[in-house]
BALOBA-1460 file (C-alpha; in Angstrom, 3 decimals):
// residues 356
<rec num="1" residu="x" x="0.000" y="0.000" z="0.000"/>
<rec num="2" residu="x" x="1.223" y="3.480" z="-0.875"/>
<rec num="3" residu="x" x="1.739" y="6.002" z="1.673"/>
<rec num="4" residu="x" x="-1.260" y="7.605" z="-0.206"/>
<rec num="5" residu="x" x="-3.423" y="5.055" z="0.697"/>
<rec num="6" residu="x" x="-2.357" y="4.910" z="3.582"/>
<rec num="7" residu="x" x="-3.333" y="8.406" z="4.433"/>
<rec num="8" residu="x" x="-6.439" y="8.500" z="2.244"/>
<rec num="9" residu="x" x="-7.380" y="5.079" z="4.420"/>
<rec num="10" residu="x" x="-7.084" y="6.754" z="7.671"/>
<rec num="11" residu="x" x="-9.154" y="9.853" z="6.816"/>
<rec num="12" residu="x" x="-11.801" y="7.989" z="5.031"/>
<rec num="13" residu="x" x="-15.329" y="7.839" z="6.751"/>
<rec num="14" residu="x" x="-16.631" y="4.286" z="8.096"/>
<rec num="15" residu="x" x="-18.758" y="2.751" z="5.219"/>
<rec num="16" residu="x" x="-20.918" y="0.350" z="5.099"/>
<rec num="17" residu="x" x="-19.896" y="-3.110" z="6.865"/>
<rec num="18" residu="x" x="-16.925" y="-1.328" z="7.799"/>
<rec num="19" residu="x" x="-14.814" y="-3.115" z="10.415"/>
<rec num="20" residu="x" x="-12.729" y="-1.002" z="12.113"/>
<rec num="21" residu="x" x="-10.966" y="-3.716" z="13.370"/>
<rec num="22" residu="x" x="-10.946" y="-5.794" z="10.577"/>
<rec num="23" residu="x" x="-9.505" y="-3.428" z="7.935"/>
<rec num="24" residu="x" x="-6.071" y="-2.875" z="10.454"/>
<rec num="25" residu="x" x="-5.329" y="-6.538" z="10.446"/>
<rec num="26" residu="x" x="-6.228" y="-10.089" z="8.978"/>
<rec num="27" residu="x" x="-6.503" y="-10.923" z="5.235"/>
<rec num="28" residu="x" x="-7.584" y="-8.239" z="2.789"/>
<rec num="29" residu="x" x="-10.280" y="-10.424" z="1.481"/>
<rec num="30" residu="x" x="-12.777" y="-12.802" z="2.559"/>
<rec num="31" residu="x" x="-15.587" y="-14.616" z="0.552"/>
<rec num="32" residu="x" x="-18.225" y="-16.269" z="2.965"/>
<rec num="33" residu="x" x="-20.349" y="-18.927" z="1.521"/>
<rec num="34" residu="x" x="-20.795" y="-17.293" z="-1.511"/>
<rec num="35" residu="x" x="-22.879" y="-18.622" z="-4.256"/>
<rec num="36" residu="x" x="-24.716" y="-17.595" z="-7.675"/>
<rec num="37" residu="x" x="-27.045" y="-19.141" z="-9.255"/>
<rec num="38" residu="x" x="-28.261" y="-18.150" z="-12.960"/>
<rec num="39" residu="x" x="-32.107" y="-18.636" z="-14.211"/>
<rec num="40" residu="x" x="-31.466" y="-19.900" z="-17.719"/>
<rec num="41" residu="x" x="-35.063" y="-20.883" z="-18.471"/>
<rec num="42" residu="x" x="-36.878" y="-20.967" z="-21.430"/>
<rec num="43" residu="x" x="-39.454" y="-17.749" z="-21.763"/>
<rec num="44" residu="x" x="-42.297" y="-18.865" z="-19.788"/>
<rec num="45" residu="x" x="-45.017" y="-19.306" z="-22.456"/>
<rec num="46" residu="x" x="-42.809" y="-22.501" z="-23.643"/>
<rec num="47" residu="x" x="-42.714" y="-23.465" z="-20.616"/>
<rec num="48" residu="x" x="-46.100" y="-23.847" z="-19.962"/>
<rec num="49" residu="x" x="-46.191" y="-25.373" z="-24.063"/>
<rec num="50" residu="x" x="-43.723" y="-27.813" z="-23.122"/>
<rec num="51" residu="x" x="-44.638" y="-28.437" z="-19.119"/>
<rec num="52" residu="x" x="-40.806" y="-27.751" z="-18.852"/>
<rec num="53" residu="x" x="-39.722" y="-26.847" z="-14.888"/>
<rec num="54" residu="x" x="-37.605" y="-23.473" z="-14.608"/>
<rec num="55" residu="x" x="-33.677" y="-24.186" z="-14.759"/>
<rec num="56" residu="x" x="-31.653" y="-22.722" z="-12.836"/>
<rec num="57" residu="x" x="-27.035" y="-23.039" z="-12.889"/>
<rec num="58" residu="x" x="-25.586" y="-22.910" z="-9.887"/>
<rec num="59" residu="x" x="-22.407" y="-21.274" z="-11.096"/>
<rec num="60" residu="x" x="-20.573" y="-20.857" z="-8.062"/>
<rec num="61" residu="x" x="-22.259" y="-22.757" z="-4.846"/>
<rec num="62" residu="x" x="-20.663" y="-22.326" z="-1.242"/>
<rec num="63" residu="x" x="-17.064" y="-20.919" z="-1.930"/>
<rec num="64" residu="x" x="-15.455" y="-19.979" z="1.474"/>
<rec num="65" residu="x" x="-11.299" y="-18.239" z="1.219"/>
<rec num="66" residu="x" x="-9.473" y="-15.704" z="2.623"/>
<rec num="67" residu="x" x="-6.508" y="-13.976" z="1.027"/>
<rec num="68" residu="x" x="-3.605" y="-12.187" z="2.904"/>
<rec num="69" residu="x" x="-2.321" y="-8.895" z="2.174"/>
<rec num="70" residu="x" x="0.171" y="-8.859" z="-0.873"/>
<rec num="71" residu="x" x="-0.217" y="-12.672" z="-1.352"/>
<rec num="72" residu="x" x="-1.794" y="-14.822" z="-4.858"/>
<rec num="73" residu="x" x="-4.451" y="-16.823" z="-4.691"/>
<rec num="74" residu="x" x="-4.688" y="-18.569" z="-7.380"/>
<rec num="75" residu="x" x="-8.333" y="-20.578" z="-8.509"/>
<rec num="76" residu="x" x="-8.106" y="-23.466" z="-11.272"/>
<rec num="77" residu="x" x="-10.408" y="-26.217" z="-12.650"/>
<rec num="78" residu="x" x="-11.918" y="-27.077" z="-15.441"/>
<rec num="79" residu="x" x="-13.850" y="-25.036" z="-18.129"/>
<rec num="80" residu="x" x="-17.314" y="-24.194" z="-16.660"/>
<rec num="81" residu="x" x="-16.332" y="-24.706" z="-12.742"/>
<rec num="82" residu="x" x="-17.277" y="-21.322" z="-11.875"/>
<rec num="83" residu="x" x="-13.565" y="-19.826" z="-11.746"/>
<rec num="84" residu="x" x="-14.642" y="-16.261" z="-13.863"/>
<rec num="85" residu="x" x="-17.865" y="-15.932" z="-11.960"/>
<rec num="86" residu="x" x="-16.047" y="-15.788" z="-8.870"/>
<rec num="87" residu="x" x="-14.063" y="-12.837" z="-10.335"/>
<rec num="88" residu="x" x="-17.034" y="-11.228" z="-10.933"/>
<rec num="89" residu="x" x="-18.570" y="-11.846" z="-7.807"/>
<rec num="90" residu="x" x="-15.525" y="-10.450" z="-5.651"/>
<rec num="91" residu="x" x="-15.688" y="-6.969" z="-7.961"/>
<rec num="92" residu="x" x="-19.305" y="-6.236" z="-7.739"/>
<rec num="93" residu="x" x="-20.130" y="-7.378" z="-11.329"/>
<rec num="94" residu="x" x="-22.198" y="-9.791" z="-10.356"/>
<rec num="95" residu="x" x="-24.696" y="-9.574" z="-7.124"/>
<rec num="96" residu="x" x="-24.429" y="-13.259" z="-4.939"/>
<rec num="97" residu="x" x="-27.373" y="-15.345" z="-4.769"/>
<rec num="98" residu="x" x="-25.875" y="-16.116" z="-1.250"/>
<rec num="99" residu="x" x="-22.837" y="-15.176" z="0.955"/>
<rec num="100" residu="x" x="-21.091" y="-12.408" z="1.188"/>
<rec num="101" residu="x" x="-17.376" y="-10.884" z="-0.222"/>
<rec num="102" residu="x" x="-15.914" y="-8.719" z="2.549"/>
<rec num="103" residu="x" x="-12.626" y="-6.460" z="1.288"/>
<rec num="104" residu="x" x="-10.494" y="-4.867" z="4.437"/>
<rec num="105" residu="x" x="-13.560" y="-5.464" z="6.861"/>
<rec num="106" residu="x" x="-16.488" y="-3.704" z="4.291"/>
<rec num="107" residu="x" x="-18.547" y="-5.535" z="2.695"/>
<rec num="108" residu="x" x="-19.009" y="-5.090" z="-1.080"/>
<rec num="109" residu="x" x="-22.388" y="-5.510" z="-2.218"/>
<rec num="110" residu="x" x="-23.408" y="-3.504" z="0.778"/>
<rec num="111" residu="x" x="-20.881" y="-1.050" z="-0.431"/>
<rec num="112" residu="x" x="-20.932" y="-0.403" z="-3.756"/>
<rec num="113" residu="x" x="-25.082" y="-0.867" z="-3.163"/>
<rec num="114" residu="x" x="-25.088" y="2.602" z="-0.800"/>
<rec num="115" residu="x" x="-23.141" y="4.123" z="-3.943"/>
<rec num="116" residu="x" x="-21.172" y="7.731" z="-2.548"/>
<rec num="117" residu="x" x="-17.896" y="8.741" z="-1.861"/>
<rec num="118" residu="x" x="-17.522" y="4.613" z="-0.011"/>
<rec num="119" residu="x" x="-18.349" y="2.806" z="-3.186"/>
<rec num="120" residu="x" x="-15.953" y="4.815" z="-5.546"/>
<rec num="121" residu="x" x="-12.980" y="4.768" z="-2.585"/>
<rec num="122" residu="x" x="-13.825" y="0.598" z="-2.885"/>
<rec num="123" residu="x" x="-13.519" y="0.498" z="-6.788"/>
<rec num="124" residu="x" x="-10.934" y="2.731" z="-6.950"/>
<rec num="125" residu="x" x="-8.849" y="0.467" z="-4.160"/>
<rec num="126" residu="x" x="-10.138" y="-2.833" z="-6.594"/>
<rec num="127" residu="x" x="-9.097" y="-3.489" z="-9.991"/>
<rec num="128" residu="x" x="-9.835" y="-6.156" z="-12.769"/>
<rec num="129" residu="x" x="-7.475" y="-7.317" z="-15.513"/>
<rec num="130" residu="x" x="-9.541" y="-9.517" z="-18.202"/>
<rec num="131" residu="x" x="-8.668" y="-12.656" z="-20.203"/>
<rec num="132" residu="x" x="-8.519" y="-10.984" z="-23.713"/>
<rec num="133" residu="x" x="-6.797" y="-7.753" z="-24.564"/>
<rec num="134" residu="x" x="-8.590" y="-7.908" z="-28.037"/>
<rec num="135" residu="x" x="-12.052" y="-7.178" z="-26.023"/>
<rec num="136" residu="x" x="-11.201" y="-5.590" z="-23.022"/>
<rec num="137" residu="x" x="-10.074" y="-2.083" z="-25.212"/>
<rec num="138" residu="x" x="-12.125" y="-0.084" z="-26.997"/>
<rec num="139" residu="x" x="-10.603" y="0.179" z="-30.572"/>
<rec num="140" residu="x" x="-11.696" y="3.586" z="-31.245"/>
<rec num="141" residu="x" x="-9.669" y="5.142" z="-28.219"/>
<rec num="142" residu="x" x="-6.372" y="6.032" z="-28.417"/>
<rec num="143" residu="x" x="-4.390" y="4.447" z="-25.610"/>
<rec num="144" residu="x" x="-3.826" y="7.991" z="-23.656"/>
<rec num="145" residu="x" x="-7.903" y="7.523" z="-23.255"/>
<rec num="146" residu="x" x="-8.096" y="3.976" z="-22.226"/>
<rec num="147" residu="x" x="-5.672" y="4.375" z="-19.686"/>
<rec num="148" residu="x" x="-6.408" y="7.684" z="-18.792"/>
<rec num="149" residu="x" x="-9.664" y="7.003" z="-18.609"/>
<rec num="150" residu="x" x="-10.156" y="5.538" z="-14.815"/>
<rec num="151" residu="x" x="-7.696" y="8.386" z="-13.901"/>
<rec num="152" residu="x" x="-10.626" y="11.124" z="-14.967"/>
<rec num="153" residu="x" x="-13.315" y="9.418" z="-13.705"/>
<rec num="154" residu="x" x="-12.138" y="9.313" z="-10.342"/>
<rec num="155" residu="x" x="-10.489" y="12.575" z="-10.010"/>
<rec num="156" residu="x" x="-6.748" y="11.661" z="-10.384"/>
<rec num="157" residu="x" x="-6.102" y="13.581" z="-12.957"/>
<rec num="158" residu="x" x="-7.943" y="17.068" z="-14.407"/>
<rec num="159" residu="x" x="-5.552" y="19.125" z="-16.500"/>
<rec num="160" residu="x" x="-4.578" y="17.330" z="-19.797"/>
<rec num="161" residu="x" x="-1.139" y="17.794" z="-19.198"/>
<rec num="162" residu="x" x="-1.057" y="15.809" z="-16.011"/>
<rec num="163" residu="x" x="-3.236" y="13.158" z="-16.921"/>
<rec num="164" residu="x" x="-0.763" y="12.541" z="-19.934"/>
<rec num="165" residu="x" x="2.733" y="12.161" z="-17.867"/>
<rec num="166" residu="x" x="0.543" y="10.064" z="-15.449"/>
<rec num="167" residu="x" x="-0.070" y="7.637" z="-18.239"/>
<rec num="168" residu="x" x="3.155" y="7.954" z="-19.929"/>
<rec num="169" residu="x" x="4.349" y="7.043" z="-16.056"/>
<rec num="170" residu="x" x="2.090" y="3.718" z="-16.092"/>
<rec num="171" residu="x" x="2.708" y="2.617" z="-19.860"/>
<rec num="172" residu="x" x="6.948" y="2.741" z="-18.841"/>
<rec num="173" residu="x" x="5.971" y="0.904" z="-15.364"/>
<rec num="174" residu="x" x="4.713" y="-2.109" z="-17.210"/>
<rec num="175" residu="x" x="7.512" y="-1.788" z="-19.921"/>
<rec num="176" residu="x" x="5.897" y="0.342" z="-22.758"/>
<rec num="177" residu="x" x="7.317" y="3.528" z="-24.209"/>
<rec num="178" residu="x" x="5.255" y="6.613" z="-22.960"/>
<rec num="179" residu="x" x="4.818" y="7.517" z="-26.869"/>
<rec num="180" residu="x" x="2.923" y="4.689" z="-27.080"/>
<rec num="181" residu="x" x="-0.023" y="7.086" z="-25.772"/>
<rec num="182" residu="x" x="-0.768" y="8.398" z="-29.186"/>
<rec num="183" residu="x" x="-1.315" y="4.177" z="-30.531"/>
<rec num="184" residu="x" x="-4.461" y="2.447" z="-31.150"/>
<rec num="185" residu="x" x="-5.148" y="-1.391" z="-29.828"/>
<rec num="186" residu="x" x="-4.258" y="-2.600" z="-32.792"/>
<rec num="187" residu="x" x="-0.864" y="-1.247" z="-33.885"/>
<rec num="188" residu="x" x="0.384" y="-3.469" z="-30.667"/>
<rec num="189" residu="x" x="0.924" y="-7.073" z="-30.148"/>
<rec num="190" residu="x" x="-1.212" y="-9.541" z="-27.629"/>
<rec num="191" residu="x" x="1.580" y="-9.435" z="-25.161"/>
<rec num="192" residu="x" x="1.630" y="-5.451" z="-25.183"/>
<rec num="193" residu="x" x="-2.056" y="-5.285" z="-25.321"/>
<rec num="194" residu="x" x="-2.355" y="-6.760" z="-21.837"/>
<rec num="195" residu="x" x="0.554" y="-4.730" z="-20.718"/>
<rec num="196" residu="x" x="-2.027" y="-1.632" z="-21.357"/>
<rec num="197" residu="x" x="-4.764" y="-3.787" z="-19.738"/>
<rec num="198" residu="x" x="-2.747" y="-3.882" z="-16.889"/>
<rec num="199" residu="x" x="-1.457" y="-0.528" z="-16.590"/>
<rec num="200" residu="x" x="-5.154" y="0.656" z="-16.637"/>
<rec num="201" residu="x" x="-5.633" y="-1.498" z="-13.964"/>
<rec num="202" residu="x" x="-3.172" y="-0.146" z="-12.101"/>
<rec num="203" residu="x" x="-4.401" y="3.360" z="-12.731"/>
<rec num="204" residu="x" x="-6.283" y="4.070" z="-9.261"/>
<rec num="205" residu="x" x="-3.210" y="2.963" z="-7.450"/>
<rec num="206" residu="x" x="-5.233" y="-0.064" z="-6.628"/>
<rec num="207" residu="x" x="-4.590" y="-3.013" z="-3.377"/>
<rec num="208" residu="x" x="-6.003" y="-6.022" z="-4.869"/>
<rec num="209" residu="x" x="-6.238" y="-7.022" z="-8.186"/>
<rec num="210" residu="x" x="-8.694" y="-9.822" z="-9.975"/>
<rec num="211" residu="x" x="-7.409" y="-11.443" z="-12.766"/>
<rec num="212" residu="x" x="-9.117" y="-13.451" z="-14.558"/>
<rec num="213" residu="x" x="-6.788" y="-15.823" z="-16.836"/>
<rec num="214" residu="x" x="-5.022" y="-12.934" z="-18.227"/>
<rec num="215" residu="x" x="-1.767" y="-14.837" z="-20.012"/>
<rec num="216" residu="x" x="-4.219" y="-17.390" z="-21.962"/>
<rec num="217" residu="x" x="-4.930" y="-15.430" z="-24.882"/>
<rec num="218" residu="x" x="-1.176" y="-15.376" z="-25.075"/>
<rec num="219" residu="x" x="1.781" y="-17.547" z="-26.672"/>
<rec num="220" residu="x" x="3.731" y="-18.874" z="-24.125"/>
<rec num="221" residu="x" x="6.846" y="-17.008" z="-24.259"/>
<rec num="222" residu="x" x="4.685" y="-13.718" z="-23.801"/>
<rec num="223" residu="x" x="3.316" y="-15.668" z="-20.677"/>
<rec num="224" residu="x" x="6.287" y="-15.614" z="-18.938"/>
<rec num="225" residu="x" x="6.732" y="-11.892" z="-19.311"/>
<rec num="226" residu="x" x="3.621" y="-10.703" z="-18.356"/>
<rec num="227" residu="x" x="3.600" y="-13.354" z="-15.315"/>
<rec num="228" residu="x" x="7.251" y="-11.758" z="-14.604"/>
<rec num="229" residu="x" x="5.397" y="-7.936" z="-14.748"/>
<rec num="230" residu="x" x="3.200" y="-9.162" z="-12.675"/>
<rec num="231" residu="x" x="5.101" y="-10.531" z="-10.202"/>
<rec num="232" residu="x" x="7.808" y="-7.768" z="-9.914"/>
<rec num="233" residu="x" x="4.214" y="-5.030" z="-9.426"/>
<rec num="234" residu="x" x="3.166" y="-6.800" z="-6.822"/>
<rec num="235" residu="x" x="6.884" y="-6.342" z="-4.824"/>
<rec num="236" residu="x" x="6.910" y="-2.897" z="-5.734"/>
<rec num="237" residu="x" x="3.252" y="-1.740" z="-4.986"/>
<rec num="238" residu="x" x="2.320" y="-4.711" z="-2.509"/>
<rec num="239" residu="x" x="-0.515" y="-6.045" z="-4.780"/>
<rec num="240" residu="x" x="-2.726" y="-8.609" z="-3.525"/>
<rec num="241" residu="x" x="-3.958" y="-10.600" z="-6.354"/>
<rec num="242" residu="x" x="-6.908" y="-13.269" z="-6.995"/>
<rec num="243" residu="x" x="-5.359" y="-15.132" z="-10.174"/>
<rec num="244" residu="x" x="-7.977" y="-17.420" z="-12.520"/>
<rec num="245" residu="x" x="-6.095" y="-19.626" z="-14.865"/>
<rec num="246" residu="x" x="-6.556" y="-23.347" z="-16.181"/>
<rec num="247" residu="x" x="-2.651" y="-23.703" z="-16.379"/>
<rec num="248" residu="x" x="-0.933" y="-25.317" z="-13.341"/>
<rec num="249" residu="x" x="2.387" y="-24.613" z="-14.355"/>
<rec num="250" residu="x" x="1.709" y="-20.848" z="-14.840"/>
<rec num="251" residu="x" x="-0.134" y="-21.023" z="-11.291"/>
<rec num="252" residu="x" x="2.807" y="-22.885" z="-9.944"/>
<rec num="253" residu="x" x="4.769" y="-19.732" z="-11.081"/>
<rec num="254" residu="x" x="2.802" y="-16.550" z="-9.492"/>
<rec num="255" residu="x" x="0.396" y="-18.321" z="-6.581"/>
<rec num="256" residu="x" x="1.441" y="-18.477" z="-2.896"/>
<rec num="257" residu="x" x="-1.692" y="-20.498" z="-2.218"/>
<rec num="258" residu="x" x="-4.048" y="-22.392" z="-4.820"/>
<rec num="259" residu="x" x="-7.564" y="-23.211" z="-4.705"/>
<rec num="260" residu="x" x="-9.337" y="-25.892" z="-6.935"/>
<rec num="261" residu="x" x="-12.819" y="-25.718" z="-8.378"/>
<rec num="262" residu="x" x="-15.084" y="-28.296" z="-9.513"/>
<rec num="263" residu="x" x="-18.665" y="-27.889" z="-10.466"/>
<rec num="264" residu="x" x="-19.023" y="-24.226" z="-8.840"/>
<rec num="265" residu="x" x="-17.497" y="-25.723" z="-5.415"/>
<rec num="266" residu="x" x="-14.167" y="-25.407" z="-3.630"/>
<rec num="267" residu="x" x="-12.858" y="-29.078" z="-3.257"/>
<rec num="268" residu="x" x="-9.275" y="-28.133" z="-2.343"/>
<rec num="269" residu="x" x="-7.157" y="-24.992" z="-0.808"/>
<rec num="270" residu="x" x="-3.832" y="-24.745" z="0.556"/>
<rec num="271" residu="x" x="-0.592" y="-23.551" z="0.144"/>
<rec num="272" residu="x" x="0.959" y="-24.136" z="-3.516"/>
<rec num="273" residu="x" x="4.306" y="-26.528" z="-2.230"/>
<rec num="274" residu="x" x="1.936" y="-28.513" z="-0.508"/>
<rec num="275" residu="x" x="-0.801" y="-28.779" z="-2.799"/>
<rec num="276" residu="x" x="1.832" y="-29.807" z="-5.595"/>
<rec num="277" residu="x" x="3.707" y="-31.741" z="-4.066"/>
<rec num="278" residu="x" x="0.976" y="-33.988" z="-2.145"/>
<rec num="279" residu="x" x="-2.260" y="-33.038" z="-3.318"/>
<rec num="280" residu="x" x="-5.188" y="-34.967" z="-1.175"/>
<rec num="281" residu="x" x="-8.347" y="-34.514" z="-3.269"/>
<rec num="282" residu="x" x="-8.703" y="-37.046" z="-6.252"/>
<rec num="283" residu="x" x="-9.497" y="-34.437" z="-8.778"/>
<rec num="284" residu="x" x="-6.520" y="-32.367" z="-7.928"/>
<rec num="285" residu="x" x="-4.403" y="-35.548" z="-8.616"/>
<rec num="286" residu="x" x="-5.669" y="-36.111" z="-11.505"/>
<rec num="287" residu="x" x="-5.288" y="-32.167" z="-12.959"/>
<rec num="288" residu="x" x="-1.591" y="-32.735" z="-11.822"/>
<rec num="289" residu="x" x="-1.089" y="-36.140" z="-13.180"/>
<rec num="290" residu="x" x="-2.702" y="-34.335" z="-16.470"/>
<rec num="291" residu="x" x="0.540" y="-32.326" z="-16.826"/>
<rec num="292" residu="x" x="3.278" y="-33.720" z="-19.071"/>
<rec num="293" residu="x" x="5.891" y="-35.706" z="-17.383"/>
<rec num="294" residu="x" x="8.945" y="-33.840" z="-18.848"/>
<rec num="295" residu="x" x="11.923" y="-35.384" z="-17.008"/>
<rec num="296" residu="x" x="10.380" y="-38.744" z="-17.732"/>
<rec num="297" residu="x" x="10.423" y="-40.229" z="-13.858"/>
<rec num="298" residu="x" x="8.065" y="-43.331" z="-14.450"/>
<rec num="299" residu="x" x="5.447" y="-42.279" z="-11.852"/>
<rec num="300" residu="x" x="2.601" y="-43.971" z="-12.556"/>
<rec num="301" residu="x" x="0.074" y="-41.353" z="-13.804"/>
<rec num="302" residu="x" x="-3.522" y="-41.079" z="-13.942"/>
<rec num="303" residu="x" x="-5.153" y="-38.908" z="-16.553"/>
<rec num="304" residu="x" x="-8.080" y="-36.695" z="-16.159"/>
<rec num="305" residu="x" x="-11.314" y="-39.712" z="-16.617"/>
<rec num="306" residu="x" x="-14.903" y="-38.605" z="-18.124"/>
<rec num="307" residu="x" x="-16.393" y="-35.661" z="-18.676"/>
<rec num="308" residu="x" x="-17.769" y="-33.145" z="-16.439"/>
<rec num="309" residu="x" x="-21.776" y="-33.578" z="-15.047"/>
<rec num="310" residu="x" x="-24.293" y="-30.990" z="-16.891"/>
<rec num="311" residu="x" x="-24.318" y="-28.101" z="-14.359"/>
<rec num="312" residu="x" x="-28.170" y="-28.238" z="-14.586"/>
<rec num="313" residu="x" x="-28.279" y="-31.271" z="-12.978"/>
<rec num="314" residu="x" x="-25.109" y="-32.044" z="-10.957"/>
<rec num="315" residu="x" x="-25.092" y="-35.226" z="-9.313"/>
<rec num="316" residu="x" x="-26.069" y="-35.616" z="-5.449"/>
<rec num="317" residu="x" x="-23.952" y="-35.845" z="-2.697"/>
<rec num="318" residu="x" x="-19.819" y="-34.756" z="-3.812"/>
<rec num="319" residu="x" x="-20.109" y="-33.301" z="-6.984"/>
<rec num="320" residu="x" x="-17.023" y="-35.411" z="-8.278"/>
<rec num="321" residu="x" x="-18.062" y="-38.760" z="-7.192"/>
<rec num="322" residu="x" x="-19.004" y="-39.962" z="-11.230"/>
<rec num="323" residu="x" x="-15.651" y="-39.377" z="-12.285"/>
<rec num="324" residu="x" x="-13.638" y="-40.402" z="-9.148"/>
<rec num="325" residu="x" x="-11.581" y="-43.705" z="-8.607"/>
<rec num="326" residu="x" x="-12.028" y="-43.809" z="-4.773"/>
<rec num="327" residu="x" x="-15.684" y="-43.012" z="-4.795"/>
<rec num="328" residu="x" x="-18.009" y="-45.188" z="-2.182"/>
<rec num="329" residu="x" x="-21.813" y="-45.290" z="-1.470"/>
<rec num="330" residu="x" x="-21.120" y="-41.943" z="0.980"/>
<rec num="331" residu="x" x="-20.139" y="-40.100" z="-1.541"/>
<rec num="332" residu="x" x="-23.210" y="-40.232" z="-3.392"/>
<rec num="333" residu="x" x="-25.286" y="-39.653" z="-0.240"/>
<rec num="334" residu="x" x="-23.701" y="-36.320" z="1.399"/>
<rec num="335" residu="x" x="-21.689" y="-33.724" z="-0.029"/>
<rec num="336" residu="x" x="-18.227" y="-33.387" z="1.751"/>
<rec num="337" residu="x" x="-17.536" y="-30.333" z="3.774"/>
<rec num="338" residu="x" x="-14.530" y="-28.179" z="3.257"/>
<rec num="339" residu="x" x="-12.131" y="-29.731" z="6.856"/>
<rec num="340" residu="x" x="-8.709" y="-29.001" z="7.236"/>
<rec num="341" residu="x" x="-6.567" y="-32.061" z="6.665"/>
<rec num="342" residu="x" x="-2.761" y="-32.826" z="6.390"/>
<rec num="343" residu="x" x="-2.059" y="-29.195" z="5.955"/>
<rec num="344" residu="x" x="-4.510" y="-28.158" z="3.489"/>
<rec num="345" residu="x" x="-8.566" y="-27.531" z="3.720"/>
<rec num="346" residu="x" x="-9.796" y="-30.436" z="1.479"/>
<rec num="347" residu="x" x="-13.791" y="-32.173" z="0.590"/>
<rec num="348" residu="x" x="-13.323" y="-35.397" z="0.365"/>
<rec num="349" residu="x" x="-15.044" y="-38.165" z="2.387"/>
<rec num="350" residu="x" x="-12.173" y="-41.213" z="1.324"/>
<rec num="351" residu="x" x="-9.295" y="-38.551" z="2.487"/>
<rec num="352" residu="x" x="-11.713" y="-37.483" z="5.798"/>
<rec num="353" residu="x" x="-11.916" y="-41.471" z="6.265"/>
<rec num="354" residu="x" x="-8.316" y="-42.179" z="5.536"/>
<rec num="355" residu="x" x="-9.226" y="-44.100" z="2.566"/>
<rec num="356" residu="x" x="-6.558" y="-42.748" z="0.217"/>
């Protein structure tokens, strides 16, 4: 945190949900039980036609995690677990069906729901970085008025000549050239697109950023820079991140602690050695033993089996039981709570039982 911050923190009024306590100490972020579910039902005339029920996705579905000041959590799974709508949860975009997200003791629906001087002090202090440069910028603007953008909304920066050394100041931060102001979107590469994404993020002079699989629109060796950026912004400015990717070894890379998804529910958290090195739930073994064995070590591996449940009907009881080796008759009858075993929070009744 900036001594800015710092000083804008300690003269800003109490808000709504504010803990006084909370916001000195403890993580930056909690998510209690939070959960969203979408109604994706036909228009009710064919219902009634067809004598169809309504149908409703439960897209994320109990997620509980903290995350400490200037540490990574990073959230992976499969395609459709609920990994982006968590994003969107945590930065207001979405409301929660249930639950709560609570950011340096406030909470943020409450928050950003009483709208004021609180709600643009919380999006100013949060920031999102999306999976696709080509989307997240508006062609049409120059890259002075993307960036520059959050920086008049909020009151950063009035005169035209400051706002434009303040963005020249953010594009050479994340290792652009401060004429590159006066570019378009598309007269730069993927890589430096989400170098702009980023340095609009970082705009506000923001404390926790959400980013939601921001290297996978990207070849790999423009991965590793961007991860490297990241990294070496989060030293300098103390960034807290919450990191969405489908790629364990780029997790492996930028996460302190990792979290998996499956089927909109959190079957796995702990800190990264750990969970690589002797990961507890079954589906966690089998996204690691999915990775290519490059030094060749003969460890028997198992890959990833089936495919995953519609998410309009998920199956009773743990939501991975179909597709698990180690599944038994308890699995199908009650869903596994989130306990804290051999040094990792895990939901899994064959690891609770000692079965595996």
């Amino acid at each position: 945190m900036s001594i800015v911050q710092d000083r804008r923190a300690a003269t800003q009024p109490a808000g709504p949900g504010l803990d006084a306590a909370a916001s000195s100490q403890g993580p930056l972020v909690r998510v209690e039980d939070l959960a969203r579910t979408f109604d994706v039902s036909a228009p009710w005339l064919n219902r009634v036609i067809e004598r169809k029920p309504r149908a409703l996705l439960r897209a994320v579905n109990g997620v509980s995690f903290e995350i400490e000041r200037g540490k990574t959590l990073a959230l992976v799974g499969e395609s459709g677990c609920g990994k982006s709508t968590v994003a969107r949860l945590m930065t207001g975009l979405y409301a929660p069906t249930r639950g709560r997200v609570v950011f340096d003791g406030q909470d943020v629906q409450a928050t950003l729901a009483a709208g004021g001087i609180g709600a643009r002090t919380l999006r100013r202090r949060m920031q999102m970085i999306f999976q696709d440069p080509y989307a997240s910028l508006n062609p049409r603007w120059k890259v002075l008025d993307i960036v520059g953008e959050p920086l008049r909304e909020h009151g950063l920066a009035t005169r035209p000549d400051d706002l434009r050394d303040r963005v020249e100041k953010l594009l050479r931060s994340v290792g652009l050239a401060g004429a590159d102001c006066d570019k378009y979107p598309h007269q730069f590469s993927g890589g430096q697109r989400q170098r702009v994404s980023i340095a609009r993020a970082l705009a506000t002079d923001p404390e926790f950023l959400v980013c939601d699989e921001p290297t996978s629109a990207l070849d790999v060796s423009v991965q590793a820079q961007v991860l490297n950026l990241m990294k070496d912004l989060q030293r300098q400015h103390g960034l807290t991140y919450l990191f969405i990717s489908h790629n364990l070894a780029v997790v492996h890379h930028i996460a302190d602690e990792v979290g998996v998804m499956y089927l909109g529910k959190l079957l796995e958290i702990g800190p990264k050695e750990r969970l690589f090195s002797t990961p507890q739930q079954p589906y966690t073994r089998m996204l690691l033993d999915a990775i290519p064995d490059i030094a060749m070590s003969g460890k028997a591996r198992t890959p990833v089996q089936g495919e995953v449940p519609n998410p309009l009907n998920p199956p009773p009881g743990c939501p991975f039981n179909p597709r698990c080796p180690h599944a038994f008759e308890r699995c199908v009858r009650e869903t596994p709570a989130l306990l804290p075993l051999r040094g990792v929070r895990v939901a899994c009744h064959a690891v609770e039982e000692g079965k595996i």
